[in-house]
VOPAGU-2260 file (C-alpha; in pm, 1 decimal, decimal comma):
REM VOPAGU-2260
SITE   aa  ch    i         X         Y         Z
SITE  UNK   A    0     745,0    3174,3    1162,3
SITE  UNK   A    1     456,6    3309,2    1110,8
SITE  UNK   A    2     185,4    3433,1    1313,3
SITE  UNK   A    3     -47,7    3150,6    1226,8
SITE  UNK   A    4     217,6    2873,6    1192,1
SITE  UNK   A    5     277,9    3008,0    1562,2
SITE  UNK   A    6     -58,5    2894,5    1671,0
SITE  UNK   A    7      14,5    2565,2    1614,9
SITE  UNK   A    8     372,1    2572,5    1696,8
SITE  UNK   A    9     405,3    2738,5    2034,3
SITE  UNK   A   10     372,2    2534,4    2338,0
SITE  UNK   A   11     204,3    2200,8    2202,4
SITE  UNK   A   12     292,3    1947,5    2437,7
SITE  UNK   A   13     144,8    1588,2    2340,5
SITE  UNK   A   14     171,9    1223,0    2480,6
SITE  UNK   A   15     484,8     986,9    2341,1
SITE  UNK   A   16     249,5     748,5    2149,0
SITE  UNK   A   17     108,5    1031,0    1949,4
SITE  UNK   A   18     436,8    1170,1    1860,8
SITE  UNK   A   19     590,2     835,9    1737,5
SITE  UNK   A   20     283,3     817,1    1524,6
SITE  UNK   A   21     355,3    1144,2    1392,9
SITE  UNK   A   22     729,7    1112,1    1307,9
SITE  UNK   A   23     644,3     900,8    1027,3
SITE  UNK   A   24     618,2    1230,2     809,3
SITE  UNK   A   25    1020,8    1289,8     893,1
SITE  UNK   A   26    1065,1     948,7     682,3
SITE  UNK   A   27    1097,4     935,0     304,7
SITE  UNK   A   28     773,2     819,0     270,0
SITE  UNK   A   29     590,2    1020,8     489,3
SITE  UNK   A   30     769,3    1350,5     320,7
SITE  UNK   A   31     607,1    1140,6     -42,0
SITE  UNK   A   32     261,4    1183,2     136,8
SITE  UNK   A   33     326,6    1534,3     272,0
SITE  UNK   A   34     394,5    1601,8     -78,6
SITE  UNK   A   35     100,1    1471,6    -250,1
SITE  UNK   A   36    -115,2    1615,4      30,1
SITE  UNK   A   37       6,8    2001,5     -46,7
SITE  UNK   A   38    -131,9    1979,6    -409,2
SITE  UNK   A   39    -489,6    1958,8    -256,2
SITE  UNK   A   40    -461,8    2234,4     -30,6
SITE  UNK   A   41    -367,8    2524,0    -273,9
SITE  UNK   A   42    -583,9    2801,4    -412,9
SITE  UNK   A   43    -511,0    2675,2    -760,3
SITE  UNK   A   44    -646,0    2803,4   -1086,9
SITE  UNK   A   45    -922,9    2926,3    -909,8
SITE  UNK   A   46    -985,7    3298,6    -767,3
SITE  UNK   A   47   -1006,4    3291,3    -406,8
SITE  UNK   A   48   -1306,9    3563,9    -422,3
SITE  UNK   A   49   -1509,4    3352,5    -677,4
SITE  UNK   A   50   -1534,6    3055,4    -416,1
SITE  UNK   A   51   -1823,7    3052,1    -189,4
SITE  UNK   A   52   -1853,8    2938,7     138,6
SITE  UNK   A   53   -1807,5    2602,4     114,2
SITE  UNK   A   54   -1513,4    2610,3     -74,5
SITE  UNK   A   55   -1324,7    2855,0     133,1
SITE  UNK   A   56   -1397,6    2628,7     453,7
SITE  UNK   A   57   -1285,3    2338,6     242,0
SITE  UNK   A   58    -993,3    2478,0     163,4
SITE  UNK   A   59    -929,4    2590,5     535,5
SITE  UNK   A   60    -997,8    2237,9     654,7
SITE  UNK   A   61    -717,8    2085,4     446,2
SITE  UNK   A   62    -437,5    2318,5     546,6
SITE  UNK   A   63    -519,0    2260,0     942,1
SITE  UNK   A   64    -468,2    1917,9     861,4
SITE  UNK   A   65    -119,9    2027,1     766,2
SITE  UNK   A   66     -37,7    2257,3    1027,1
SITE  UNK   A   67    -139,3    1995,3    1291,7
SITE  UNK   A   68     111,0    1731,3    1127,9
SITE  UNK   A   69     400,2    2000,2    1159,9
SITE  UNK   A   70     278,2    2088,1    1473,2
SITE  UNK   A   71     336,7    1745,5    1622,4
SITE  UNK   A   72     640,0    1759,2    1419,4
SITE  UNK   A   73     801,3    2014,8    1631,9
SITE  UNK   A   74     566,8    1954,1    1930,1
SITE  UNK   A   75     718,9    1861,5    2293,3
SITE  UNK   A   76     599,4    1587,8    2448,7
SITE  UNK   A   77     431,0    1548,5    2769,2
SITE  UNK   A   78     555,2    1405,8    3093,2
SITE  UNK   A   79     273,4    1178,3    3142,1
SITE  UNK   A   80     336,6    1043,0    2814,2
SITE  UNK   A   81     -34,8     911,1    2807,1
SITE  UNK   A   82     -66,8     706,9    3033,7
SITE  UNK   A   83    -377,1     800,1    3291,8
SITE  UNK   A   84    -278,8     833,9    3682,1
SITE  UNK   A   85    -620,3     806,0    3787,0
């Protein structure tokens, strides 16, 4: 792992209902979607240090999107498991 992967893997604790929502990319067809969403969030043909701004941010966007799904992947999850004790 990674120092950035570790950002996202250490310690993330989140409630049950968010987690079963999650493991849906550990099916077959979630690991289709996880698929299809990786070819978006490469550099591709084009030259990191010809995109501007935008693009870069762009691209950043797309791959937290991924790291939050395997976060939650190999998240543990809390002990209140959502529910509010107020």
């Amino acid at each position: 792992m990674d120092a950035i992967d570790a950002v996202f893997y250490e310690e993330v604790e989140e409630d049950q209902k968010l987690v079963s929502a999650y493991a849906f990319f550990n099916s077959e067809e979630g690991n289709l979607v996880l698929k299809d969403l990786l070819k978006y969030c490469y550099w591709g043909a084009q030259d990191p240090t010809m995109l501007d701004e935008s693009d870069a941010k762009s691209v950043l966007a797309t791959q937290r999107v991924l790291w939050r799904i395997k976060a939650m992947l190999n998240c543990k999850v809390s002990a209140g498991n959502g529910e509010d004790n107020e």
